[in-house]
C-alpha angles and dihedrals in degrees: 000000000000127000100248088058089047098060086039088066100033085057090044092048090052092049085041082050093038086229096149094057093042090048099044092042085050085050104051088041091060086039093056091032078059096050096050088049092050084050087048091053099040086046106044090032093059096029114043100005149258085300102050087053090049084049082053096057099042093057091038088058094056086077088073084074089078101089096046098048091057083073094222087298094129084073097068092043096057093050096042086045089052103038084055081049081062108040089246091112129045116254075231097054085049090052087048097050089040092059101041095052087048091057102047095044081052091061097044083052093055093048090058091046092063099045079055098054097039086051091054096056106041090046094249090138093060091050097044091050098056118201090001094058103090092053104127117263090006090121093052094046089050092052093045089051092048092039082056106040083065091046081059107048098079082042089052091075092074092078099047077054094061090044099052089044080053091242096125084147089070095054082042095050092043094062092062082085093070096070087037093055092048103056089039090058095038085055097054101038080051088051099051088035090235132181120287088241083066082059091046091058097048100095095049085056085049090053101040089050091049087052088043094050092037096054091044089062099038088057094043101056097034081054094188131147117265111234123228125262088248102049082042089064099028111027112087127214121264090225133051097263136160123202091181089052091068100023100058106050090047092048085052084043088056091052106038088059093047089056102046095052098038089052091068089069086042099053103036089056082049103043114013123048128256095282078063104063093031090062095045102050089045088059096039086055087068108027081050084066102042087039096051087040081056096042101038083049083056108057082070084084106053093083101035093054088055079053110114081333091291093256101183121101097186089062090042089062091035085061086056094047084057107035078048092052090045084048098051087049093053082047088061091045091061100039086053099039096044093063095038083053096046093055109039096027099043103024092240086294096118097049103189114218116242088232084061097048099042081047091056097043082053098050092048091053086045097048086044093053094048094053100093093043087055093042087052104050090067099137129092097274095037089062094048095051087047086045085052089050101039090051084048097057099040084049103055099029088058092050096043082048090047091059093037117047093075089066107030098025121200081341093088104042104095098028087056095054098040087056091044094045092049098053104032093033122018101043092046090052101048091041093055092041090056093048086054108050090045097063089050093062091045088047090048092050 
């Protein structure tokens, strides 16, 4: 095969995969998400102070609890959503394990809304919050972003919905409300000169808007009916499905990245000094980006590998030749924009080893590479054998970084991942993909 036809295929696969529009709509969502940041910082900063900004942050940060509190559940949404795509799955057994996971994600929501409000009102916030949490009106924002964060978890499912239907790029679209949402509010709180606690609760609005907007969409387009509360408790489905066995190894796989990546900060504060910790978060502001544009382009694939099975093994390395290629371009992206950053943003005062950096622009090509094989494994036991992994890598890297940081500091954050994740991860991955899909062609054949 020559190169021209290569490319050619490899073109024709990303417009087949609708990996440019997902990738540019993620893009412009994390431009615009920078922009409104930048507007929070220069706002609460000159306005209220350093501390109100930090306050900002903090709450802001609580969003990040969404994935964990859906309990993996999104797992077993994509898949029901696709198997109906293909006819493998009742438009009856969808409404059932649609309800059922919306239930069950409205009474874990409830749950959340009443920590928050118990919290409130016996001061927990405040303690829990340390030297911020005496900041005027933190206890109620944080209330309100729980509070919300429970309001959006049924509402959570709209964007499982989307994927499953292989229409990422409207999840992605949607949450262009959220930035929208914050300099609309900043503005008008700036304009009515209201309390700093009005500017805390701004990111869990963003958020709800984007659910609200996100599960609209989903249920319009799925356009099935909604089943009752009863047949939701009593009726069986009609097929032998799990919703735990999905549910619970990705649950394990979204914890398990959050750790090993989150670990890095925890360790290098530990461990390392505060260059340390300087160098490496200016590196994680831009690989955080170019890592959530691959995955989130990704995520294109879940439901077209499911797909007929997805019995070729020749697209499924072609997916990797172009997720690898996408990979190597955000890699470039890094090694030019890290220096650029270092030396007009920080005035040359966080200087980023080149061991760091080469270890970041590897462990965006790795993590590139490994996106189809992740996206393929999307049954019960595939998730179990990526949950196995994932819990692996997190495991060893933490304990090599552990031992090494002392002596090599933030500089061997990224390169120890991306080696531990090729070898316990990648190559696995790829190894048992292959074999499966090999013995579905045989077995087609």
């Amino acid at each position: 095969m020559t190169k021209t036809r290569f490319y050619r295929k490899l073109k024709s696969r990303a417009k087949e995969i609708d990996l440019g529009s997902t990738a540019s709509y993620k893009g412009i969502s994390l431009a615009f998400g920078l922009i409104a940041n930048l507007g929070a910082v220069a706002v609460l900063s000159n306005k209220f102070g350093v501390h109100e900004y930090a306050a900002y942050s903090l709450i802001a940060s609580l969003i990040y609890l969404l994935p964990f509190a859906d309990l993996g559940l999104g797992a077993s949404v994509v898949n029901a959503v696709s198997d109906q795509r293909e006819r493998t799955m009742s438009q009856r057994d969808l409404s059932l394990v649609l309800g059922r996971v919306r239930l069950l994600l409205s009474f874990v929501g409830f749950v959340l809304i009443i920590i928050a409000v118990l919290l409130t009102i016996s001061g927990g916030w405040a303690i829990a919050f340390g030297s911020l949490g005496a900041n005027d009106g933190i206890s109620t924002a944080a209330m309100v972003t729980v509070a919300s964060i429970g309001l959006a978890l049924p509402l959570g499912l709209g964007s499982r919905i989307l994927q499953g239907l292989g229409l990422v790029r409207e999840t992605v679209r949607a949450s262009l409300f959220a930035p929208i949402a914050t300099v609309t509010l900043f503005l008008t709180f700036l304009m009515i000169n209201a309390p700093a606690a009005f500017y805390l609760c701004v990111p869990a609005v963003g958020y709800f808007i984007v659910a609200v907007v996100t599960y609209v969409r989903a249920i319009k387009l799925l356009d099935i009916d909604r089943a009752r509360i009863p047949d939701i408790l009593l009726e069986k489905l009609s097929e032998k499905r799990s919703i735990a066995k999905s549910a619970v190894p990705f649950f394990i796989i979204s914890i398990g990245l959050a750790f090993g990546l989150q670990s890095h900060r925890l360790l290098l504060a530990q461990l390392g000094t505060p260059t340390d910790v300087a160098t490496y978060s200016l590196v994680a502001q831009f690989t955080g980006p170019i890592l959530a544009i691959l995955t989130v382009a990704a995520q294109n694939l879940w439901s077209r590998y499911r797909k007929s099975g997805m019995t070729d093994q020749s697209s499924y390395l072609r997916d990797i030749s172009l997720f690898s290629l996408l990979g190597i371009f955000g890699s470039v992206i890094l090694l030019v924009a890290i220096p650029m950053a270092s030396k007009f943003l920080t005035a040359g005062n966080v200087l980023v080893p080149d061991l760091l950096l080469f270890g970041a622009s590897m462990y965006i090509v790795i993590v590139a590479i490994h996106q189809p094989g992740a996206m393929l494994l999307n049954d019960h036991s595939g998730l179990r054998f990526q949950a196995l992994l994932v819990v692996s890598v997190s495991s060893i890297s933490f304990y090599l970084l552990f031992i090494y940081i002392p002596s090599f500091g933030a500089s061997f954050t990224y390169l120890c991942s991306a080696i531990v994740m090729i070898f316990v991860q990648v190559i696995p991955t790829v190894l048992i993909s292959l074999k499966r899909l090999r013995n579905a062609e045989q077995a087609f054949r």
